[in-house]
C-alpha positions in Angstrom: 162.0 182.1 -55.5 162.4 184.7 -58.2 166.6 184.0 -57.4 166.5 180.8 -57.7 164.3 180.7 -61.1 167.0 183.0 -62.1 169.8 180.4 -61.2 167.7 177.3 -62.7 167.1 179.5 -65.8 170.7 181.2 -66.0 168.2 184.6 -66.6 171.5 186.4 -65.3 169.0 189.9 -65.5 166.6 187.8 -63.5 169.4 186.7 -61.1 171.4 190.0 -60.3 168.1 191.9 -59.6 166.4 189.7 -57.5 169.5 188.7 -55.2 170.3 192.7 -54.8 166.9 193.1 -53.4 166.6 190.5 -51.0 168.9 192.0 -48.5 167.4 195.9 -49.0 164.1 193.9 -48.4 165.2 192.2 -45.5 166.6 196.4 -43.9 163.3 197.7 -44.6 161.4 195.0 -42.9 163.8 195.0 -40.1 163.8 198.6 -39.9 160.6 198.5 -39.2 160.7 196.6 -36.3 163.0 199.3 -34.7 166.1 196.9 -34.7 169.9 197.9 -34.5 171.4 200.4 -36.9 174.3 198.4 -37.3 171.7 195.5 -38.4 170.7 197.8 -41.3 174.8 198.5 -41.9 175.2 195.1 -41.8 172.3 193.9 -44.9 173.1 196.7 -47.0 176.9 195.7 -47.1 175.7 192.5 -47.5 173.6 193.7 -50.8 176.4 195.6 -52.1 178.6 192.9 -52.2 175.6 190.7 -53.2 175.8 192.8 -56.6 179.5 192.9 -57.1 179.6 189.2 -56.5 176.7 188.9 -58.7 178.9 190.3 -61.3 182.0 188.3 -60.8 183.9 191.0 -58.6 185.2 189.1 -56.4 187.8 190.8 -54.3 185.4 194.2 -54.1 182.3 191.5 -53.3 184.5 189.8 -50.2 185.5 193.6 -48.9 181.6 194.3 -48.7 181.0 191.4 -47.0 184.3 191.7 -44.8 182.3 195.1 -43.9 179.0 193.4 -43.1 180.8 190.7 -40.8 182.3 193.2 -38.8 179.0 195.3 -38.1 177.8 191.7 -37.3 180.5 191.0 -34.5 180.1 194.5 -33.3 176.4 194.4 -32.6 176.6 190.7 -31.2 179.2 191.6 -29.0 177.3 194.3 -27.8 174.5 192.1 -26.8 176.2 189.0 -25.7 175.3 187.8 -22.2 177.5 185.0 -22.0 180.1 183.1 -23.5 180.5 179.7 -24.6 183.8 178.3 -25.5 182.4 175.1 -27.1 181.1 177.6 -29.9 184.5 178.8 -30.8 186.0 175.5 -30.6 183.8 173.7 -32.6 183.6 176.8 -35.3 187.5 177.1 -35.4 188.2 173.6 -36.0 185.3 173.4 -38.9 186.9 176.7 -40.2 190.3 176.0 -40.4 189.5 172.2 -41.5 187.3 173.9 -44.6 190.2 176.7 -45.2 192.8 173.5 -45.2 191.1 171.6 -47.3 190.0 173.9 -50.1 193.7 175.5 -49.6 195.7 173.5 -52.6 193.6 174.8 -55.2 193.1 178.3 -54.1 196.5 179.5 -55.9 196.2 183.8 -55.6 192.9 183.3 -53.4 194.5 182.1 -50.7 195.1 184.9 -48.1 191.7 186.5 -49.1 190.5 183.4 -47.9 192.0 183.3 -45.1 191.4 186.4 -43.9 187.7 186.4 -44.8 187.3 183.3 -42.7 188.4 184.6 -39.8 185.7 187.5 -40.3 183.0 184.6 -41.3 184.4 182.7 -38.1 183.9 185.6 -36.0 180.1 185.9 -37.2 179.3 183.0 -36.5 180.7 182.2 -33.0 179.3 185.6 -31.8 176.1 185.0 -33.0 175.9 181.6 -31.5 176.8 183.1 -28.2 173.8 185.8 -28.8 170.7 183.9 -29.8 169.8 180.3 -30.6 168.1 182.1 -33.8 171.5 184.0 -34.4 173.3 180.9 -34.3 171.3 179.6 -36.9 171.8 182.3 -39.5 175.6 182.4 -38.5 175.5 178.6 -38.8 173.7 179.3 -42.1 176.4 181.5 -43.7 179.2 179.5 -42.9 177.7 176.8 -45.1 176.9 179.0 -48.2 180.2 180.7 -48.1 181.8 177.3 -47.4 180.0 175.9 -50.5 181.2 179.7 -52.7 185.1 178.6 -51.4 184.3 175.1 -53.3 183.9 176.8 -56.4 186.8 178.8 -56.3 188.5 175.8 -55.6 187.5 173.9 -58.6 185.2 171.9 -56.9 181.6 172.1 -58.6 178.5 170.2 -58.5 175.1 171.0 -60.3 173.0 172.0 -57.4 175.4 173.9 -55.6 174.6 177.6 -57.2 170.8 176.9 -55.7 172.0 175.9 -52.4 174.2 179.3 -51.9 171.6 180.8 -52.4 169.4 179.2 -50.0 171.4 178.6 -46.8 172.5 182.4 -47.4 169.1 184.0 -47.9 167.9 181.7 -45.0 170.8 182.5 -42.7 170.9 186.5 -43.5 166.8 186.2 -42.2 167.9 184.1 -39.6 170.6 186.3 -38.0 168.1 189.8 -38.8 164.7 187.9 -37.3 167.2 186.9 -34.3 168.3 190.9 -33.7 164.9 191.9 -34.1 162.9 189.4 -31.5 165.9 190.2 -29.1 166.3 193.7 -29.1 162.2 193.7 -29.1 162.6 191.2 -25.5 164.9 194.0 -24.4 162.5 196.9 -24.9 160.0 195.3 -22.5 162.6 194.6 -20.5 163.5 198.3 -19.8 160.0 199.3 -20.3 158.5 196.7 -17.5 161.7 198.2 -15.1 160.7 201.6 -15.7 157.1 200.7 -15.3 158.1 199.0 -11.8 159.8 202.0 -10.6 157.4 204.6 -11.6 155.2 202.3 -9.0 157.6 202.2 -6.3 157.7 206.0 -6.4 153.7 206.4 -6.4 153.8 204.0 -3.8 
């Protein structure tokens, strides 16, 4: 809330502090819950390029987030049960259609593009392939960075600064709440199995 204010206000002071907390907020809470280190990798890249970006350093602010996507991939890949192509079909003809259509007016931005899509893209097809919840957040992302790319392609609306913000701060909870319930489901998991043997044994 205090982000948005800070956008409906233009309070930049208001702005930059509030969206470099949300994600340290976000590790903590997850934290907490005994979730994945690379979780925690993954939201504090995610608030250091929150801050550059924040600041209009954009090249540094896409590397940080390059960063976060790949501790994203790694952990969902590490988790992932099963596939399903239909993901990765549907999110690489939405990507590439975004990336061709916002391609004529990206001039020096275009490779950056490009290759941060790929790293978005990856996200968000491995997260749809480990949790509903996941695929939510990934979903999420896709759209708030989909609606950053329309800005740097000259394409701007009023409301769109708000709605970054949103779908972003909704997906990044999305995708950390997802981690945490599974990796919580797994714990019992083990612990029920070790439970169940420790009977056998008595037995």
């Amino acid at each position: 809330m205090a982000h948005a204010v800070g956008h409906v206000l233009n309070v930049p002071v208001l702005r930059v502090v509030s969206k470099s907390a949300l994600m340290p907020t976000l590790a903590a809470w997850s934290r907490r819950r005994g979730c994945p280190r690379l979780l925690v990798a993954a939201l504090l890249a995610s608030a250091t390029g929150d801050t550059l970006m924040e600041q209009g350093l954009l090249y540094p602010g896409m590397a940080t987030y390059a960063a976060a996507h790949a501790c994203y991939v790694t952990l969902f890949a590490r988790g992932l049960e099963r596939t399903r192509w239909q993901v990765l079909a549907a999110y690489t003809g939405a990507g590439s259609a975004i990336v061709a259509v916002l391609w004529p007016r990206l001039g020096p931005l275009r490779r950056p593009v490009a290759a941060y899509s790929v790293m978005l893209t990856a996200t968000a097809v491995t997260s749809g392939w480990y949790d509903r919840r996941t695929g939510s957040g990934g979903a999420l992302f896709v759209i708030s960075d989909a609606l950053i790319g329309t800005r740097l392609a000259g394409h701007d609306f009023p409301s769109r600064a708000p709605l970054v913000g949103l779908t972003y701060t909704i997906g990044q909870y999305q995708l950390a709440s997802g981690v945490v319930a599974h990796h919580g489901q797994q714990r019992i998991q083990v612990a029920a199995k070790g439970n169940g043997a420790a009977c056998l044994k008595q037995s």
